[in-house]
N, C-alpha and C positions, 0 to 999 in steps of 0.2 A: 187129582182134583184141584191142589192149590200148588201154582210155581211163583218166585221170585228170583226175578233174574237181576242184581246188582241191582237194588233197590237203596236210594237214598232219601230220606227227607229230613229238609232244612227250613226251620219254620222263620217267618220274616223278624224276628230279634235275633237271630245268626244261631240258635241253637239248631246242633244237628243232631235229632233223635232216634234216627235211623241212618247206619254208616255202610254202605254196600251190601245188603245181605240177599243170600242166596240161601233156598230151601226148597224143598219138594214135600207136601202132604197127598200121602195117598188116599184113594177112597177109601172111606170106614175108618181109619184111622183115630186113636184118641190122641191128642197131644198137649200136653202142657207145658203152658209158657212161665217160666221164672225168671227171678233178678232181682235187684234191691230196687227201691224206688228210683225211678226217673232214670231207668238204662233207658226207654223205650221200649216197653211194652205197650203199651195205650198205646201208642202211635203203630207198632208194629200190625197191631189187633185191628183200629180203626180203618187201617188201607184195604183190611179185607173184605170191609163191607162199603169203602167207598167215603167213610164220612172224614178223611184226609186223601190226599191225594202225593203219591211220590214226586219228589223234586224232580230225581233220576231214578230210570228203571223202568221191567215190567211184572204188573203183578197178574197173575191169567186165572181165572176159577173156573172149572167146569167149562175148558174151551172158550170163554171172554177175559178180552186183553180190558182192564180192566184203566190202565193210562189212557188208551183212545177210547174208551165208552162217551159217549154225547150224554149231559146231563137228564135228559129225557128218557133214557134210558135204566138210569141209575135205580126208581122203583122195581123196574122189571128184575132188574138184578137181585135186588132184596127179598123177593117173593122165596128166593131160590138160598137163602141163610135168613137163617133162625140167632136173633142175638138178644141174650142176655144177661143185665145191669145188675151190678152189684146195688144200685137203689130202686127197683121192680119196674121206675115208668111206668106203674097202671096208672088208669083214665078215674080220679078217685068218684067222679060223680056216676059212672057204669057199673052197674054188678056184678061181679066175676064174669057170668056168661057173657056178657056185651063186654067186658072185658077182652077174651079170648075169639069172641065171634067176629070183633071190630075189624081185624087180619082179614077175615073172610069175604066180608062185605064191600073195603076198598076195592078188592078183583070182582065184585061183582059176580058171585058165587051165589044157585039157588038158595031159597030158606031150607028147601030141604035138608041139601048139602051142609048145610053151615051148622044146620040142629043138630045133624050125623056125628060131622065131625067135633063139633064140641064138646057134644058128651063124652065121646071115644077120647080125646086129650084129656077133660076135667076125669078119668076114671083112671088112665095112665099115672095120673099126679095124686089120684087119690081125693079128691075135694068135691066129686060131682055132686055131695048133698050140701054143697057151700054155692050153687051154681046162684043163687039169687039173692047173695050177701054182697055189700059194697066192700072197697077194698078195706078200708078202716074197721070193719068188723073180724077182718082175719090179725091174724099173729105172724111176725116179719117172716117165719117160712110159710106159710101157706102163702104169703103173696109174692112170694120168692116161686114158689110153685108154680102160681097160675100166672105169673113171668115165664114160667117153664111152659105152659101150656102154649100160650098164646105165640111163644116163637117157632113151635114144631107144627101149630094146628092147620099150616098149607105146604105140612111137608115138607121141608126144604134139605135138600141135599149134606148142607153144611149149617152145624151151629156154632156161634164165636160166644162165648162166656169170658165176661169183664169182671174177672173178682167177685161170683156168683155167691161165694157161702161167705168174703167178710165182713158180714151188718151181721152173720148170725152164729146163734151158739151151738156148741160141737155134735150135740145129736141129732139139731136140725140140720147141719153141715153133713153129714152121713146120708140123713135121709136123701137130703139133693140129690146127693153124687152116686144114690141107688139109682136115683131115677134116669142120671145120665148116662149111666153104664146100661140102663134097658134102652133107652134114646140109641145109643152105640150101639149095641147088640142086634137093632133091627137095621142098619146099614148108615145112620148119619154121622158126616165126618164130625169131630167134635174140635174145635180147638178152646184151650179153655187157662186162662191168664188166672194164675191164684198167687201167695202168699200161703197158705195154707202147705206149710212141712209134713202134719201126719199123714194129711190127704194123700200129696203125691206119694209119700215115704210107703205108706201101705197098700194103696191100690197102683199099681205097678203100672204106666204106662209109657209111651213116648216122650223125655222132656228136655225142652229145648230152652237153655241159659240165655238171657240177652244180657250183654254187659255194655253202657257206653254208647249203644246200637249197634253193637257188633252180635252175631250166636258164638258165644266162647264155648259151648258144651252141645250136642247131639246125641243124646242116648236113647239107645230104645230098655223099655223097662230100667228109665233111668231112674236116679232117686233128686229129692230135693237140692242138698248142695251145699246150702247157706247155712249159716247159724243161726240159730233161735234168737 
């Protein structure tokens, strides 16, 4: 699903955030990315949806080489990953629903379709009787949630999660990461950038150390690594 072949990036103050890296994500796979601040992470995460671009290398997702995509193209790509933000990005003047529906309607999706599907994510996430509250009416998980909704509501093959539970606290931080493991369970790749120790430490998946912009570590049902 995801390859990088010798991937570098060098941002123009001369720091290099990403130092050769090569990795293979498979389909379905969960993976989580760790490291101290500022190995590169962010930047490792951001090449996979395009909102950086490698110096050197190739990044390929789902059969698109992702260095030669024409910027024109680059929405089409996103249709296809689900991301997100440790701070929600909602649209604070739409209601949850036009929240989650907004995805639908840039592709030009029936109303049908778009009522279908947004009830089916707002019921996933648990919040369908929130579907007509602005985002200031909910509490930093529920709109951490309907974050959740709205990146999975056009289906996309792959989700990238930037530090999704650190604005919140540890039983909303659980609840998330039930929701991400039914997200994984029904086939979408996850990669998902945390800081959170007990998280990885307890639910056992894929995790991948970046140190410097190097991957110092590879495990599968690895654990976190660092010290508290």
């Amino acid at each position: 699903m995801i390859e990088m072949q010798d991937v570098y990036k060098k941002y123009p103050n001369g720091v290099l955030a990403v130092d050769g890296i090569n990795i293979k994500i498979k389909a379905g796979e969960f993976v989580y990315v760790v490291g101290p601040s500022g190995a590169g992470k962010s930047t490792f995460i951001k090449m996979m949806y395009r909102e950086e671009k490698p110096t050197n290398g190739s990044i390929i997702i789902d059969g698109v080489n992702l260095s030669k995509l024409k910027e024109g193209k680059v929405p089409l790509l996103r249709r296809n990953i689900g991301v997100v933000f440790q701070d929600f990005k909602l649209l604070p003047q739409l209601t949850v629903y036009e929240n989650v529906a907004f995805a639908l309607e840039v592709i030009e999706e029936s109303p049908k379709n778009i009522k279908k599907r947004v009830m089916e994510v707002l019921d996933l996430v648990k919040l369908k009787h929130k579907a007509r509250h602005l985002p200031n009416e909910l509490s930093g998980g529920e709109q951490q949630r309907i974050s959740i909704a709205r990146s999975i509501v056009n289906k996309p093959k792959v989700m990238i999660a930037d530090e999704p539970t650190g604005n919140l606290d540890p039983d909303t931080s659980w609840e998330i990461m039930s929701i991400f493991e039914e997200i994984n369970d029904k086939g979408t790749t996850i990669i998902m950038a945390t800081h959170n120790r007990e998280i990885v430490n307890t639910i056992k998946k894929r995790v991948v150390a970046i140190e410097n912009g190097k991957i110092v570590r590879d495990q599968a049902e690895g654990d976190y690594g660092y010290e508290a």
